[in-house]
N, C-alpha and C positions, 0 to 999 in steps of 0.2 A: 479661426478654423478655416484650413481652405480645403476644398473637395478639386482633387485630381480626377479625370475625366472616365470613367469606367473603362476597365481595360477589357478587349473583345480581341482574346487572342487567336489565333487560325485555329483551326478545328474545334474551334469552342463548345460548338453542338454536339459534338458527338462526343457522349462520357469513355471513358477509357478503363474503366471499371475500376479503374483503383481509389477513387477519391469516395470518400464514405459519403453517401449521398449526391448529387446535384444542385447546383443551387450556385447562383451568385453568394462570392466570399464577402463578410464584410471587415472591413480589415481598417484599423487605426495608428498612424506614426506618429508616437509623440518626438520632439526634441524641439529645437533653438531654432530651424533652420541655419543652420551650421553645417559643414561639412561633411560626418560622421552621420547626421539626418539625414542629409540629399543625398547620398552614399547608400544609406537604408532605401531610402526612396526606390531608388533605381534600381537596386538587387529586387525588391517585391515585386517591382514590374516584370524582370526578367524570370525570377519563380512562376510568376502567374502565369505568362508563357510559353514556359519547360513543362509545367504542370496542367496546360491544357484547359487552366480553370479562368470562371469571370470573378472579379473584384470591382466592388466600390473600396475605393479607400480616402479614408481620409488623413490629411497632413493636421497634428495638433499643437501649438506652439504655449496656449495662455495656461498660465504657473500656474492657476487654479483649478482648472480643469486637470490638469495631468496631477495636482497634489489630490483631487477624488478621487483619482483613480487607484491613490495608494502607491503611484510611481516612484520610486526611490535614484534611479538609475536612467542616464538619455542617453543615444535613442532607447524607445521600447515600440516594443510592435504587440499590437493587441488584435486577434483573430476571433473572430466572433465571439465581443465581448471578454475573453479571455486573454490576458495576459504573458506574452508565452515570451520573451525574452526581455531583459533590461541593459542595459552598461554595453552591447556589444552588437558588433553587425556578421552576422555568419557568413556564409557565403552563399551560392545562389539555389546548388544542390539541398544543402540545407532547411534555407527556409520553403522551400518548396515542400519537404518533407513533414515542416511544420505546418506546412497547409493540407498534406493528405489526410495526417492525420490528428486532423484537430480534435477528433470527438475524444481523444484520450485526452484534452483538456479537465475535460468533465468529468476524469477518474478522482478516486481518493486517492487510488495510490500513487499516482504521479504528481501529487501535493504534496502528502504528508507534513502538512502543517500542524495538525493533533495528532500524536501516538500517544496511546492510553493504554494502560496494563490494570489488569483486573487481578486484585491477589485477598486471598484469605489469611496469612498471615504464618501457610506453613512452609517449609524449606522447597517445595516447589514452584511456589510464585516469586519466594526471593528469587530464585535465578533466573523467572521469567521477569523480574523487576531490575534487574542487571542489566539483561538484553535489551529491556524495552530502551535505560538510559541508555548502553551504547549506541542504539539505532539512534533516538533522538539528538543526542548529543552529534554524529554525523552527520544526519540532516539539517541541525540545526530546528530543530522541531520542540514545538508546546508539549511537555510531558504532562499526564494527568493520570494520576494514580486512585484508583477508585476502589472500593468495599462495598460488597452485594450485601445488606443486610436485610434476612429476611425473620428474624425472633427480635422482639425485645431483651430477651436474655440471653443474647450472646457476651462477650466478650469476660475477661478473666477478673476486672477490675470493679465489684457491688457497685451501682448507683445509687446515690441519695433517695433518689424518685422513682418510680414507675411509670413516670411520664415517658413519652417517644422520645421528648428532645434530650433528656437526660442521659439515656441510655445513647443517643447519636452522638453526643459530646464526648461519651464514655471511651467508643469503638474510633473516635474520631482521634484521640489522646491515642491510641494506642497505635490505631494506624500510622500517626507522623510517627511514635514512636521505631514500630516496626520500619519504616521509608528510612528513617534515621540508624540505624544499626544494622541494614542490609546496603546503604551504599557509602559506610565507613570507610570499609575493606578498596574500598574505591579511589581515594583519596577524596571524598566527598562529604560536605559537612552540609545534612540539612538541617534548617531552623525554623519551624512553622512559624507562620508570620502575625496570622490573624487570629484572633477566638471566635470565628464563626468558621462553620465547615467551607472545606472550598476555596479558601482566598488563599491564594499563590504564596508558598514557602518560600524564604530566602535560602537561596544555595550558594555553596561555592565550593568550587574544584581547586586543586591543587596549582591549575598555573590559572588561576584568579581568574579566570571564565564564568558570567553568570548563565543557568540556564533558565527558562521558566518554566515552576516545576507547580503544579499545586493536587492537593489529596481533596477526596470527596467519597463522603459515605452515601450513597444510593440506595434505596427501599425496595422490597419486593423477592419476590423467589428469583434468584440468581440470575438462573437460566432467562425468563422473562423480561427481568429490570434490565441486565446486560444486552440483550437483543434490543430493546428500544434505546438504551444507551450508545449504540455501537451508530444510532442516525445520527451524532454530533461530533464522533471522533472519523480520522482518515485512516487508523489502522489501531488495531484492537488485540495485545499480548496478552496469552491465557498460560499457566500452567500446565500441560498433560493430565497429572492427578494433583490432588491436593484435600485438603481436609473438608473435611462436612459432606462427604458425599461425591467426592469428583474423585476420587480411589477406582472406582470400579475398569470393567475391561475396557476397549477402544481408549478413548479420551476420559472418560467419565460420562456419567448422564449429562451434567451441566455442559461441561464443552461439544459435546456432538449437538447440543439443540444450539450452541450460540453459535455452532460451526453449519448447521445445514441452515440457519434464519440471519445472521448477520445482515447488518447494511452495511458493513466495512468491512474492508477483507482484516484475517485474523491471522496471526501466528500462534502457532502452539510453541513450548516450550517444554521440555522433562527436566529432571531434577539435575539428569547428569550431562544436561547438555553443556557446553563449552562456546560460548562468543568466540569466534576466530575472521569475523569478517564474514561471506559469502563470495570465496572464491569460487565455486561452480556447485552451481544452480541445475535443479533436474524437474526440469516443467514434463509435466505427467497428464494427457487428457485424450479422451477419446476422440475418434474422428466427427462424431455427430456433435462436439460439441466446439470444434475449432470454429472461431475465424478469426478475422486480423486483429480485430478489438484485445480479445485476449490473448494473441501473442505479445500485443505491443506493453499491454496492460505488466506483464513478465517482463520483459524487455526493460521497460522502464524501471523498473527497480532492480533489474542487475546492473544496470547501466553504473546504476549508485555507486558500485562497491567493485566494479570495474570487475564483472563475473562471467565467466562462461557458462551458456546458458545449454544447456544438453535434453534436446527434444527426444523422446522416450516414448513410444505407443507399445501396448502389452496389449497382444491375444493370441487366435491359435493357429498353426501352420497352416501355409496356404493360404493366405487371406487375401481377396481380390483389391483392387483397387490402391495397393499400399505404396506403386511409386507416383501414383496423381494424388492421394494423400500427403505423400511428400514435399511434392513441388508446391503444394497448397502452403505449404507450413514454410516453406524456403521465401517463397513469396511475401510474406507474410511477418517475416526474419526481415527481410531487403527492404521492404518497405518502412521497417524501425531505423534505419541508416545505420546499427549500430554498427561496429568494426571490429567483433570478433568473428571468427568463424564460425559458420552454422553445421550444429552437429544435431545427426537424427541416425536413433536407434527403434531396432525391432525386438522385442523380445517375446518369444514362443511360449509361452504359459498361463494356463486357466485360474491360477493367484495372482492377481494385478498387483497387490500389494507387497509379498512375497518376491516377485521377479523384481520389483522395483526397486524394492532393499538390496536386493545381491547388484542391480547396477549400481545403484552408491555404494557399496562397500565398498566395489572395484575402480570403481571411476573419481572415489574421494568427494563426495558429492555432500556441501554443506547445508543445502538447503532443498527440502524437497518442495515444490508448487503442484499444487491442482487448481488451475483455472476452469470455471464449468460456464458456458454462455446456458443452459439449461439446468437447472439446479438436480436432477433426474438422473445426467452423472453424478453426482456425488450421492445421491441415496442409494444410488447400488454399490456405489462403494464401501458405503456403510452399514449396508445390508445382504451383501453377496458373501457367497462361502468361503472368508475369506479368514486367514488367521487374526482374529482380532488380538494374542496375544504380544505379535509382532510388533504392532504399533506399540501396543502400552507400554515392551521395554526397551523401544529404540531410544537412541538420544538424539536422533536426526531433529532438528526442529520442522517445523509441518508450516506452510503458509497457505491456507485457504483465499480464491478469492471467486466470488459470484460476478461474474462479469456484468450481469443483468442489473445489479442491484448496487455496483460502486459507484455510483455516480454523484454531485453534487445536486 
């Protein structure tokens, strides 16, 4: 391990407001000392620089130390503790960006290493059980498909017993069952692997891809076991409506308590919605609830799916402050490096949800977001006079995320 010399670059002292917090970076290069490493070296120096910021870094070369880290890939560059690129040397714009905004390290959604789908077994969380694989299978992501079981007498198949575990075995048969006959259609064959719940299915797709998939049945009133379930996964697929109770207006009762309490951000899903990718994204949030966290937090997951991202504020004519609101939100966009164009609209109406629909109808908008850094947007949204029948029969999918509350 060698320590390069703290970098103390001009203007050091004075923050420049855009770096999330102050503070010497700490910053770690693994590779071979090889070319490709000194090369990394020297662009971090030159980032820390452009970006105004202090760095300790360190140079890490012993096989050992970089196989703890889980490194797969030399160089990599680890920024406080986190891991943020492997196999490649960006440029200098770049990693500089990766040092602004390093606190989105610590999102779920720009992991997305667990995506988990929550399904009851009726033709509503199949499609959300579609989606969830399509997402994961593009990320490359751990699927986990899970069962809220809150009766001992649920499922359709009499148990021997009246025991718990009987009856979990029971729901648990049915579930791979169900997992197995809703991603057929898919060219996908799964094969539950183990007889205890939980342990990871054998799958295999059509051009001999393994993913790793596994089902679990979980205990408790839905809405509650889901909410504390949702602290282990990175993103959490619900159905709109679905059986036992999640029928009703909005979402259903279940999904609006796992959508205003999550620890992961959530997609919803409806019956008739359609996987088509997310070519353009319509990020929807109030001004008291913006800041850079949650632009980037959006940002990062269209980035995925290579999406136009179309910033959207709804209220009523006249409204002061709305081109410094703007520049807040462009800044904010600039700071993500992404490279599509930053699009921001206004729309005039006392139904938030209602105006928002007519801009995706017209603008083709596949995926709607509500980011809240405040979770107080989103209870007025769920509580303000607002067409709750709308939502229940849009097919738009819905991605909730708390920006407060995605973190590792």
């Amino acid at each position: 391990m060698k320590e390069i010399a703290t970098i103390q670059p001009l203007n050091a002292g004075a923050c420049t407001g855009n770096c999330q917090g102050c503070g010497k970076l700490h910053i770690k290069i693994f590779g071979a000392h090889d070319t490709t490493s000194r090369l990394l070296g020297a662009r971090v120096r030159l980032a820390l620089d452009a970006a105004q910021m202090d760095g300790k870094v360190l140079e890490i070369a012993d096989p050992i130390a970089i196989q703890a880290e889980g490194i797969s890939l030399l160089p990599a560059l680890m920024i406080e503790g986190k891991v943020v690129l492997q196999g490649l040397v960006p440029n200098v714009h770049e990693i500089a960006r990766l040092m602004k905004n390093r606190e989105l390290f610590n999102s779920k959604i720009f992991h997305l290493r667990i995506i988990s789908v929550a399904v009851d077994m009726s033709d509503v969380s199949a499609n959300a059980l579609i989606f969830a694989w399509k997402i994961a299978e593009r990320m490359e992501s751990k699927l986990e498909i899970v069962y809220a079981m809150d009766s001992i007498f649920e499922g359709t198949v009499p148990s021997a017993s009246g025991f718990l575990s009987s009856y979990s075995k029971t729901m648990q048969t049915e579930l791979d069952g169900f997992v197995a006959e809703t991603l057929r259609p898919l060219g996908v064959s799964y094969v539950p692997a183990g007889k205890f719940a939980g342990e990871p299915g054998g799958v295999t797709t059509k051009t001999a891809e393994q993913m790793r998939v596994s089902t679990k049945v979980i205990y408790g009133v839905p809405d509650v076991a889901l909410v504390e379930y949702s602290k282990k996964v990175d993103l959490l697929v619900m159905g709109a409506t679905g059986r036992g109770g999640l029928g009703k207006k909005l979402f259903g009762s279940v999904s609006v308590e796992v959508s205003k309490a999550s620890h992961c951000p959530v997609l919803f899903v409806s019956r008739e919605a359609e996987f088509r990718g997310f070519e353009n994204i319509l990020y929807a949030s109030d001004f008291d609830s913006l800041n850079p966290l949650s632009v980037q937090q959006t940002v990062s997951f269209g980035r995925r799916f290579d999406a136009q991202i179309h910033f959207v504020h709804v209220g009523p004519g006249g409204e002061k402050n709305l081109e410094e609101q703007k520049e807040r939100f462009e800044a904010s966009f600039g700071e993500s490096g992404y490279d599509k164009p930053f699009i921001f609209s206004k729309m005039v109406s006392e139904n938030v949800v209602e105006a928002l629909y007519e801009y995706a109808f017209y603008h083709r908008i596949d995926l709607l977001v509500f980011v809240t850094h405040h979770r107080s947007f989103w209870d007025n949204i769920l509580h303000k006079s607002i067409t709750n029948e709308v939502l229940a029969s849009s097919d738009l999918p819905l991605l909730v995320i708390h920006s407060d509350d995605d973190m590792l």
